[in-house]
ZATIZA-505496 format. One line per field, with one value per residue: x, y negated, z negated of N, C-alpha, C in turn; residue number from 1. Coordinates in nm, 4 decimals. Layout:
N
nx: (X, ...)
ny: (Y, ...)
nz: (Z, ...)
cax: (X, ...)
cay: (Y, ...)
caz: (Z, ...)
cx: (X, ...)
cy: (Y, ...)
cz: (Z, ...)
num: (NUM, ...)
//
This chain:
184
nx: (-2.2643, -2.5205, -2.6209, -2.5459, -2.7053, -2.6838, -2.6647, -2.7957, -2.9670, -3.1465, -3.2547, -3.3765, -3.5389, -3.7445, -3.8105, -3.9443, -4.1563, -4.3232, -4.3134, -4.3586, -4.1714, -3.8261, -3.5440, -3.2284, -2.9837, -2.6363, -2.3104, -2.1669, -2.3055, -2.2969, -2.1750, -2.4248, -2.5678, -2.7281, -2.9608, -3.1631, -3.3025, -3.3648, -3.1035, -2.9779, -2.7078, -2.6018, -2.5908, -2.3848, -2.1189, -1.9977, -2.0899, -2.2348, -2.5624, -2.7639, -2.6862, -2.7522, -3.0192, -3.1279, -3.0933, -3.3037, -3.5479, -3.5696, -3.5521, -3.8261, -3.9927, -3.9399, -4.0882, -4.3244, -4.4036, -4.5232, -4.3057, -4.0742, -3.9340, -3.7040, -3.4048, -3.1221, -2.8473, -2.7509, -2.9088, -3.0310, -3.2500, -3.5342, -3.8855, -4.2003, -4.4064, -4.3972, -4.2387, -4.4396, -4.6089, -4.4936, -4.4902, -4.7415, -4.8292, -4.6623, -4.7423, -5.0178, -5.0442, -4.9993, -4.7293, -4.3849, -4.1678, -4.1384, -4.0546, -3.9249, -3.8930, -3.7568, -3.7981, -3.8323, -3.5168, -3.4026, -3.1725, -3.0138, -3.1980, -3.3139, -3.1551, -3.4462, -3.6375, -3.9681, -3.9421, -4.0925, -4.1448, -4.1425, -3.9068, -3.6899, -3.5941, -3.4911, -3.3146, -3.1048, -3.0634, -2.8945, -2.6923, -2.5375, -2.4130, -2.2155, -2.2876, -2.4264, -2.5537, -2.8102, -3.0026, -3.0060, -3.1469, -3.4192, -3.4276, -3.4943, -3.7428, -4.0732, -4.1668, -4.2607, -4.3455, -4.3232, -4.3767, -4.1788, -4.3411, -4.5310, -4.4407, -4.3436, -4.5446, -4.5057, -4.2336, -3.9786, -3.8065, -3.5544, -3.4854, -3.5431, -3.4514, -3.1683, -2.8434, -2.5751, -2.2073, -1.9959, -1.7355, -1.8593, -2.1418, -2.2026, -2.1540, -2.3922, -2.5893, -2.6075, -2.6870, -2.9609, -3.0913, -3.0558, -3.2778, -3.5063, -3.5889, -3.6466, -3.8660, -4.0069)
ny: (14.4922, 14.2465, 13.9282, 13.9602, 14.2107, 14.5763, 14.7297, 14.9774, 14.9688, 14.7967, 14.9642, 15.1702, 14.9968, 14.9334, 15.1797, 15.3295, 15.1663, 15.2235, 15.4484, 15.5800, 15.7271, 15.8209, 15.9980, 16.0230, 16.1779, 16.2764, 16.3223, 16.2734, 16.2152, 16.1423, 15.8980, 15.6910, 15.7640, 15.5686, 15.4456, 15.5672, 15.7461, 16.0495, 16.2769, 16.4804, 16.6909, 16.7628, 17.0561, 17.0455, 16.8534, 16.5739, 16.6023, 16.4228, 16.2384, 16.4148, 16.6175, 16.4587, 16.4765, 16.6995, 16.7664, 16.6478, 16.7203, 17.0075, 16.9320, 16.8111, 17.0775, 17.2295, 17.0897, 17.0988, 16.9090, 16.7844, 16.6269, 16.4299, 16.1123, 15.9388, 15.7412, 15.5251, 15.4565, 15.1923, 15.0203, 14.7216, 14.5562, 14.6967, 14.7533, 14.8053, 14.8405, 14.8559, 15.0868, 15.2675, 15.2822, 15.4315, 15.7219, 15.7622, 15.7621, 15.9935, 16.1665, 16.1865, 16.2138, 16.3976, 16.4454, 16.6168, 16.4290, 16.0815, 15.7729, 15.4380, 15.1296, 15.1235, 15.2830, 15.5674, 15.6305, 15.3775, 15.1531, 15.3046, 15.4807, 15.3459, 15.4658, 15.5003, 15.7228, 15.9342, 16.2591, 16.5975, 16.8842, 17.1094, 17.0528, 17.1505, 17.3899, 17.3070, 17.0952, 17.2301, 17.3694, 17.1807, 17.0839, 17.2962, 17.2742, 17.1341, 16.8608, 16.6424, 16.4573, 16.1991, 16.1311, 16.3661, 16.5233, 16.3776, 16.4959, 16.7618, 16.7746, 16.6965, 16.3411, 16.0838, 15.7110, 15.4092, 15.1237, 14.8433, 14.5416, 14.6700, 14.7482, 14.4957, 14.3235, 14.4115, 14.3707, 14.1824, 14.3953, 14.3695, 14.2425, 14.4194, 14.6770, 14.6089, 14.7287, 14.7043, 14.7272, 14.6103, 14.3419, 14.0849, 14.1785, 14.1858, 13.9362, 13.8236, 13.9223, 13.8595, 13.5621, 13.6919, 13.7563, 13.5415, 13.3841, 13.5490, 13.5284, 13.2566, 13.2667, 13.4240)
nz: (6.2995, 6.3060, 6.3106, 5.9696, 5.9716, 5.9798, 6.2708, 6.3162, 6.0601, 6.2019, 6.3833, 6.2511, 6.1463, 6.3198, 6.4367, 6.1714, 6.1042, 6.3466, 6.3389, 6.1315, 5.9851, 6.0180, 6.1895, 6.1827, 6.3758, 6.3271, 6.2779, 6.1071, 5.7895, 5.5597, 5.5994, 5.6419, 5.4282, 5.2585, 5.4297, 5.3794, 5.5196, 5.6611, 5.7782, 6.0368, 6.1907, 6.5262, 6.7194, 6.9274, 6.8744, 7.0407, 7.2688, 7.4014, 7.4684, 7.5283, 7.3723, 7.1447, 7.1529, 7.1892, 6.9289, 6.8096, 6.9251, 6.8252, 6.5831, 6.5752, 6.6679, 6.5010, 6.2382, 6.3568, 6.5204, 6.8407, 6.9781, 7.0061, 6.9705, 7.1395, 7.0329, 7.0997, 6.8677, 6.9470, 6.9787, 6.8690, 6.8634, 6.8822, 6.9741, 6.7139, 6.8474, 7.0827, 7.1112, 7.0099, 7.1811, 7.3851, 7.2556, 7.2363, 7.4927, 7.5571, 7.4247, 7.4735, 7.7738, 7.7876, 7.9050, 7.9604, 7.9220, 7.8653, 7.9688, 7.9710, 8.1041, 8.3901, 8.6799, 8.8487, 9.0573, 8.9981, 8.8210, 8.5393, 8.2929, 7.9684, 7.6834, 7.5434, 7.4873, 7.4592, 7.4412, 7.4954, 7.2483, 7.4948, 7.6348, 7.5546, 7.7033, 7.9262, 7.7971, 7.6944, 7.9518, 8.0802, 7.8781, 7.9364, 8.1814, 8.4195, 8.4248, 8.2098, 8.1893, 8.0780, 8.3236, 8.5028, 8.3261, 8.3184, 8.5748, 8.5756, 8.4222, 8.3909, 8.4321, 8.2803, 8.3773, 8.1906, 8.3253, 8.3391, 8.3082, 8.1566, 7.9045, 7.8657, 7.7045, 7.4865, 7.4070, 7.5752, 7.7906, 7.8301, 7.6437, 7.4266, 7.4694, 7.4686, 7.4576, 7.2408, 7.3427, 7.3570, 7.2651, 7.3610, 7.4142, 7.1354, 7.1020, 7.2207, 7.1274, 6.8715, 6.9434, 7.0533, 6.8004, 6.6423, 6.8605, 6.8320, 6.5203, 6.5431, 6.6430, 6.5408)
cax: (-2.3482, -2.6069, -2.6700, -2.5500, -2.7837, -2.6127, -2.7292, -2.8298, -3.0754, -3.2438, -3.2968, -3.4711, -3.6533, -3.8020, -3.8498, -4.0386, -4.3033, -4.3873, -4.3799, -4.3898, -4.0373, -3.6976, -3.4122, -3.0623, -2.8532, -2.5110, -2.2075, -2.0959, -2.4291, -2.2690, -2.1931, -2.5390, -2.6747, -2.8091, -3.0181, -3.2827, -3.3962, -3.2834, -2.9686, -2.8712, -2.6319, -2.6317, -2.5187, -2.2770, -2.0543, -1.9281, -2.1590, -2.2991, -2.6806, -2.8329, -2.6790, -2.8688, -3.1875, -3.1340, -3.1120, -3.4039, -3.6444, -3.5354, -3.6162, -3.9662, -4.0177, -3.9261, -4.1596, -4.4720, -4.4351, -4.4878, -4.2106, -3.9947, -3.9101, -3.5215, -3.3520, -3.0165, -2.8054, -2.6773, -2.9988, -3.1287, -3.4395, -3.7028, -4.0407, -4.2379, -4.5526, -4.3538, -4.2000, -4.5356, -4.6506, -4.4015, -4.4789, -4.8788, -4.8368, -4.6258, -4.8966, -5.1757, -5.0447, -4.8851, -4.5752, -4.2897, -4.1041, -4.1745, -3.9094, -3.9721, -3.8360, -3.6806, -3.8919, -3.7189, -3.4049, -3.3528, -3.0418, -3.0183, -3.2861, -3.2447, -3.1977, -3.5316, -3.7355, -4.0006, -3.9246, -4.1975, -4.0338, -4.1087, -3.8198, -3.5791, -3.5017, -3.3921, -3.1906, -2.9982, -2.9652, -2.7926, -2.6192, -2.4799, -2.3581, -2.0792, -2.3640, -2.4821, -2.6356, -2.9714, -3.0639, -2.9750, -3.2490, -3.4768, -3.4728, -3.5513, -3.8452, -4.1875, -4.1015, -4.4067, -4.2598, -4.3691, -4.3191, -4.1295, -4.4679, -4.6189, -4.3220, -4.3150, -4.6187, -4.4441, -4.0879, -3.9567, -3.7342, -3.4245, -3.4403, -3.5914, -3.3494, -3.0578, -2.7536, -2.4128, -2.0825, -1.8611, -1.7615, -1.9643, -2.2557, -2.2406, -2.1495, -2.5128, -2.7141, -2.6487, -2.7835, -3.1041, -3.1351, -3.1051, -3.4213, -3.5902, -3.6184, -3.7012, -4.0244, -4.1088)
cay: (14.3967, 14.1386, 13.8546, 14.0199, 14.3303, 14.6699, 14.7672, 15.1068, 14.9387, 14.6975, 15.0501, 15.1929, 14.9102, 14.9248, 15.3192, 15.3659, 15.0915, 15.2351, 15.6065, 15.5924, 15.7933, 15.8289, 16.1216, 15.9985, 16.2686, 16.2281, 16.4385, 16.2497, 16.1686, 16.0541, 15.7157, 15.6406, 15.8012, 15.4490, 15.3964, 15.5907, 15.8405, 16.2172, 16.2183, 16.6309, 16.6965, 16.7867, 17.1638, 17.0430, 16.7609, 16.5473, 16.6646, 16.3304, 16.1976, 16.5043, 16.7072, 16.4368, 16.4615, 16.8362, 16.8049, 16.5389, 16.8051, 17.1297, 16.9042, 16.8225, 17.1985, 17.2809, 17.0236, 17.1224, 16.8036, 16.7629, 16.5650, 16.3222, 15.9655, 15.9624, 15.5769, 15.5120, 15.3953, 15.0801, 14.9423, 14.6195, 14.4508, 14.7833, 14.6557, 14.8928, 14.8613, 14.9501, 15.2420, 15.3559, 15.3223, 15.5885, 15.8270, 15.7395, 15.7863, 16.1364, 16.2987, 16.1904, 16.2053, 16.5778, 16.4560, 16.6452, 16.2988, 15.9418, 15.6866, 15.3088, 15.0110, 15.1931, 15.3501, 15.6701, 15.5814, 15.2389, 15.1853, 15.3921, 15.4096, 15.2810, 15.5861, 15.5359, 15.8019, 16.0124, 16.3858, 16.7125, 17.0190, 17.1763, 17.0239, 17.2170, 17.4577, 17.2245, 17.0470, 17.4117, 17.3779, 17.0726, 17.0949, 17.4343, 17.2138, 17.0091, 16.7273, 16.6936, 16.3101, 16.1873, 16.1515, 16.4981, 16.5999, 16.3747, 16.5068, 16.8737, 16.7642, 16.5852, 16.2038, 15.9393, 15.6443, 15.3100, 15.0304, 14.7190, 14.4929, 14.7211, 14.7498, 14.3310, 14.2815, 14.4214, 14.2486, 14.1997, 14.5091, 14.3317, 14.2348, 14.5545, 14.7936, 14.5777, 14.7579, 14.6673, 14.8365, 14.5065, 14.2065, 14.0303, 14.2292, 14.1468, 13.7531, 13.7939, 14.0547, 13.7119, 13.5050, 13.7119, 13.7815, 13.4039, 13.3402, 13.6336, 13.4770, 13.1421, 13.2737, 13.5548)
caz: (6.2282, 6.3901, 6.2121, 5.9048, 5.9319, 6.0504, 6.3928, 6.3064, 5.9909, 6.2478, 6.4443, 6.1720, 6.1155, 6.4341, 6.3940, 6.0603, 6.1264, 6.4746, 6.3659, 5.9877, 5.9804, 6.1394, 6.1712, 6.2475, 6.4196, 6.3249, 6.3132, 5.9419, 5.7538, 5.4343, 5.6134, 5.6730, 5.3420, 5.2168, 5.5264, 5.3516, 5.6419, 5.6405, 5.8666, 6.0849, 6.2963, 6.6785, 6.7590, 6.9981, 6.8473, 7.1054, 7.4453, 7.4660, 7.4161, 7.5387, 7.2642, 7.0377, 7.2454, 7.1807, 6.7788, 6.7686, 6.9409, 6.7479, 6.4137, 6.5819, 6.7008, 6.2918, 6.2075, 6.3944, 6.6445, 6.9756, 7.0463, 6.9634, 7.0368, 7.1039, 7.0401, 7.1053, 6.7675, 6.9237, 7.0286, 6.7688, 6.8794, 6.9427, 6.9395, 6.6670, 6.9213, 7.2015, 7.0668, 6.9415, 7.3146, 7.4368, 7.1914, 7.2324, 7.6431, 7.5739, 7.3671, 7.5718, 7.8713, 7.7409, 7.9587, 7.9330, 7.8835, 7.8948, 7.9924, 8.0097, 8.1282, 8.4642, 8.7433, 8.9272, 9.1230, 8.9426, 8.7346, 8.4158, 8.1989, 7.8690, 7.5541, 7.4283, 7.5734, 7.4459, 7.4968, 7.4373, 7.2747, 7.5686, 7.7066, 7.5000, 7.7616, 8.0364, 7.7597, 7.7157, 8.0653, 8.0978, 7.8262, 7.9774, 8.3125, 8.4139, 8.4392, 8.0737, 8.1746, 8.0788, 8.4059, 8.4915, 8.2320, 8.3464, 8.7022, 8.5478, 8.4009, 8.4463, 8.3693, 8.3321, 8.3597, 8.1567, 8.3372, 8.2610, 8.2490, 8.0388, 7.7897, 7.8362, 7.6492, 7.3132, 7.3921, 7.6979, 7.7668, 7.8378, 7.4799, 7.3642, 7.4888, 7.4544, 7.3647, 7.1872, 7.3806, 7.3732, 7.1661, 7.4536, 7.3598, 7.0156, 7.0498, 7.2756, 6.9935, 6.7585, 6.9881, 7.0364, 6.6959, 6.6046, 6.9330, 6.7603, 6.3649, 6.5528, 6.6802, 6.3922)
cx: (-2.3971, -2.6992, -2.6792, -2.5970, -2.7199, -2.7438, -2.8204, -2.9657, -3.1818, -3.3088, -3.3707, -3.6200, -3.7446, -3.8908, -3.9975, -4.1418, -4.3932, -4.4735, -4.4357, -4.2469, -3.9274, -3.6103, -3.3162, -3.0137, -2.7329, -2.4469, -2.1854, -2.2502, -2.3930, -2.2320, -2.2889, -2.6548, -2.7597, -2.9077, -3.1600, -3.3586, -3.2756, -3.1697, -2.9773, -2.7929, -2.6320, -2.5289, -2.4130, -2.2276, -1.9802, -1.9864, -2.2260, -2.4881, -2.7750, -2.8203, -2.7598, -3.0317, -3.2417, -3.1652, -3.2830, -3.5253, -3.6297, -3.6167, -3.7400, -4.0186, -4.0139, -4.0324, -4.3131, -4.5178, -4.4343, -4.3909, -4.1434, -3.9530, -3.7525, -3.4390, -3.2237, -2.9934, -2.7755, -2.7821, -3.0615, -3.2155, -3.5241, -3.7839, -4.1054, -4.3680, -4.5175, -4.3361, -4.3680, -4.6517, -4.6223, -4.5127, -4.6191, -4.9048, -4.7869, -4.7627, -5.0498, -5.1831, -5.0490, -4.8127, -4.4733, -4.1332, -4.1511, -4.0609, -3.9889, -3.8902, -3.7439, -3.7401, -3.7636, -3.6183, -3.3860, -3.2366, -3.0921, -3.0981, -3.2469, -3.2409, -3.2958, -3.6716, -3.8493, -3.9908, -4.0382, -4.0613, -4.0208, -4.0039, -3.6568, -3.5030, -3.4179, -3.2792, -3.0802, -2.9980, -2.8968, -2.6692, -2.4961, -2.4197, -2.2163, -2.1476, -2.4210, -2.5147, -2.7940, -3.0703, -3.0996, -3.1161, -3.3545, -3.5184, -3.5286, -3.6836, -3.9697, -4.2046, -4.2536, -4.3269, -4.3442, -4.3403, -4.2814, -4.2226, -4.5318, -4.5193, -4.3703, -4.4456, -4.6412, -4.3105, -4.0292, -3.7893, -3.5900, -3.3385, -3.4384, -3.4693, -3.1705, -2.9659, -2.6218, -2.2996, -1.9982, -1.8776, -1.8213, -2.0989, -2.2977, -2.2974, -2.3358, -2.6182, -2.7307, -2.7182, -2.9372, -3.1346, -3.1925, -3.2391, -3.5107, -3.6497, -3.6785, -3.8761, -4.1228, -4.1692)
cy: (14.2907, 14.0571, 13.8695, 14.1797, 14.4475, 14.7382, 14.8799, 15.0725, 14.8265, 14.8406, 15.1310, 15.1244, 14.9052, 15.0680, 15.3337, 15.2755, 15.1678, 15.4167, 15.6825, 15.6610, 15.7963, 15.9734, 16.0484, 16.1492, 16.2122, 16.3457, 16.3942, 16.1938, 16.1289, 15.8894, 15.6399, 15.6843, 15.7005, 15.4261, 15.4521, 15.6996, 15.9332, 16.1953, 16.4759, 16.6105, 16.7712, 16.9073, 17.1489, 16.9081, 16.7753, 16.5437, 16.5630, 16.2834, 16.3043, 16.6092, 16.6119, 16.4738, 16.6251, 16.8840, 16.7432, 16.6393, 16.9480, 17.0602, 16.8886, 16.9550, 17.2600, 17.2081, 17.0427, 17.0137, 16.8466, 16.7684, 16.4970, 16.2053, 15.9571, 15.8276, 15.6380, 15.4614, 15.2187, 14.9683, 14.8110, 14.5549, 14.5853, 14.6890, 14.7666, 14.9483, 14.9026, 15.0890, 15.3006, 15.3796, 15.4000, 15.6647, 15.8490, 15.8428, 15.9742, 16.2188, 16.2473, 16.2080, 16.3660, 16.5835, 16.5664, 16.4961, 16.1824, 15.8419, 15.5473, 15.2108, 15.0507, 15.2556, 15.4322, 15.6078, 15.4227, 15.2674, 15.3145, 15.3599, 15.3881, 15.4555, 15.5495, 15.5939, 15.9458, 16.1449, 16.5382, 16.7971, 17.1026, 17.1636, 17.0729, 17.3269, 17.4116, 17.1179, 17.1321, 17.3607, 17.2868, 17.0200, 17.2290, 17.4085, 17.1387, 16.8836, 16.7191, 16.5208, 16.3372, 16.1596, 16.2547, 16.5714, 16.5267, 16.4135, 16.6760, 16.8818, 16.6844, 16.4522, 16.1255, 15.8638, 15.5060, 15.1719, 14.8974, 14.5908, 14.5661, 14.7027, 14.5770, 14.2892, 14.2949, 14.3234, 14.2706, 14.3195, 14.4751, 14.2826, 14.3726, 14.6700, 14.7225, 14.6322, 14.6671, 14.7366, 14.7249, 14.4161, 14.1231, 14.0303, 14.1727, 13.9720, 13.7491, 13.8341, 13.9130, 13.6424, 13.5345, 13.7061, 13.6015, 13.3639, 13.3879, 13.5414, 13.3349, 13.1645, 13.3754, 13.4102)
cz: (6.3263, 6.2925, 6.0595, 5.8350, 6.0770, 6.1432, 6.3580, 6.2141, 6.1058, 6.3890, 6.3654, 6.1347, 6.2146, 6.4612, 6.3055, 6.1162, 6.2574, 6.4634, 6.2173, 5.9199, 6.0480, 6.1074, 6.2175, 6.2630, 6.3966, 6.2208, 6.1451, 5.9171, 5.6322, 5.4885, 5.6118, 5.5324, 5.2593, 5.2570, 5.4608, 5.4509, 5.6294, 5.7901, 5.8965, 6.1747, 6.3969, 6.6704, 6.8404, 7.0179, 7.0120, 7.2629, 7.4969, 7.4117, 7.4533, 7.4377, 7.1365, 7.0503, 7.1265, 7.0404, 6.7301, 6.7873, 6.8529, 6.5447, 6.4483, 6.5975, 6.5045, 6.2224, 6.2299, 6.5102, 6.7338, 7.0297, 6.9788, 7.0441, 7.0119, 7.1137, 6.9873, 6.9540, 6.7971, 7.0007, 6.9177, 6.7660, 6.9296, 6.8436, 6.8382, 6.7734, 7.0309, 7.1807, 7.0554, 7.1350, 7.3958, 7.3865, 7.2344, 7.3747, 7.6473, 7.5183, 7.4125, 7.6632, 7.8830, 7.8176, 7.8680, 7.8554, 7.9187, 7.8812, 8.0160, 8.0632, 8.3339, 8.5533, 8.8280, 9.0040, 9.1250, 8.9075, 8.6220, 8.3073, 8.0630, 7.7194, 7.4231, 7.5070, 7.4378, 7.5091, 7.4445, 7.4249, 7.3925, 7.6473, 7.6526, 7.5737, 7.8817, 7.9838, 7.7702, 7.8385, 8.1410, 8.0212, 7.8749, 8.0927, 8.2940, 8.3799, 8.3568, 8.0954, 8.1865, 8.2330, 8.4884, 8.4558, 8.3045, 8.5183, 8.6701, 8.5265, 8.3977, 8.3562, 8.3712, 8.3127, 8.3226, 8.2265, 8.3215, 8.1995, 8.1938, 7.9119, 7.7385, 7.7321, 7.5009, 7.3275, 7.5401, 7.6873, 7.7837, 7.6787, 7.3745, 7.3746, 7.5641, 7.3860, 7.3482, 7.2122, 7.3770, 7.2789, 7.2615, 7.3863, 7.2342, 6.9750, 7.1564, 7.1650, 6.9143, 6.8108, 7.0099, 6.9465, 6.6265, 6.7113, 6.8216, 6.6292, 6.4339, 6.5462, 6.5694, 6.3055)
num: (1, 2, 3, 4, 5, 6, 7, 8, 9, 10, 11, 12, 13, 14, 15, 16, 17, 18, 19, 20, 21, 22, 23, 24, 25, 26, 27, 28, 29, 30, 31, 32, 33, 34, 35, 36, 37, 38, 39, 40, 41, 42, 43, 44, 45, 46, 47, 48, 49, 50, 51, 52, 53, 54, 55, 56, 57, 58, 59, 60, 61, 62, 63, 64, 65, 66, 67, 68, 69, 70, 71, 72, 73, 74, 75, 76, 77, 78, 79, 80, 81, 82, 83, 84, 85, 86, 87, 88, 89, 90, 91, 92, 93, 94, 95, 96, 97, 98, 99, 100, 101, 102, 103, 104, 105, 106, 107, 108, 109, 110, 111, 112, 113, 114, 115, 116, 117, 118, 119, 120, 121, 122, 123, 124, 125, 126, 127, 128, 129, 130, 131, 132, 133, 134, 135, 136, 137, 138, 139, 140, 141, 142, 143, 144, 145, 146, 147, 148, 149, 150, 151, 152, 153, 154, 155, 156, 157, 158, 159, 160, 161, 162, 163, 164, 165, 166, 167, 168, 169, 170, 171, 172, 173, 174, 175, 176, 177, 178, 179, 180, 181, 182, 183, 184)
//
């Protein structure tokens, strides 16, 4: 919870406006059945964010999409206009993936990347490794990469693709959240 509102709903919220819809992957989908968005689960509980990557594209490939836009759960400030700038850049660019905030051999980019189905067979083959990291995948396949002043002009990406892994994290998520409502 951030600022009263569960992480996962202020990741939706950020979702639907940008794309009009969301999917949650998740292994239990009755916890989340409130949230209002269809909830499947990832063929290989447990393998990490590439086995979500992996479910997110299989439901777009079933769907008739392109691609898919793949956001972490524990992210709470996406921008809707950012996000919708990924997804925009993948299907125009017809990248294989689009990553933002992160240019090649930076730190780790953040888990909100647009991915094309075509990238379903180099997920299989990372999933099929000892090395089943997202960077892994993105060295298989052809990355555009958004960079951080472009992102900044929806939210600056340090806010944007802020996640929550500590009570640190969290006692900070309040604090953005309280900047955030100042300026909305």
């Amino acid at each position: 919870m951030v600022c009263g509102r569960a992480i996962v709903e202020r990741v939706r919220d950020g979702l639907v406006p940008a794309l009009g819809e969301a999917v949650l992957i998740t292994n239990e989908p009755g916890l989340y059945a409130g949230l209002g968005i269809r909830a499947r689960p990832d063929r290989h509980p447990g393998a990490g964010p590439v086995a979500g990557i992996e479910a997110a594209l299989e439901w777009a490939r079933e769907e008739g999409r392109p691609g898919a836009l793949v956001v972490a759960c524990d992210m709470p400030f996406l921008d809707p206009l950012g996000l919708r700038l990924l997804v925009e850049r993948g299907v125009d660019a017809d990248a294989d993936a689009v990553a933002a905030g992160t240019e090649p051999g930076g730190e780790r980019p953040p888990v909100c990347m647009y991915f094309s189905t075509r990238c379903l067979p180099a997920v299989e083959q990372v999933l099929a490794s000892d090395d089943r990291s997202i960077r892994r995948l993105l060295a298989l396949v052809e990355t555009e990469w958004v960079s951080s002043t472009e992102m900044a002009r929806h939210r600056h990406v340090d806010t944007m693709f802020f996640n929550v892994n500590t009570p640190a994290d969290l006692v900070r998520a309040e604090q953005l959240a309280r900047e955030l409502d100042e300026r909305a």
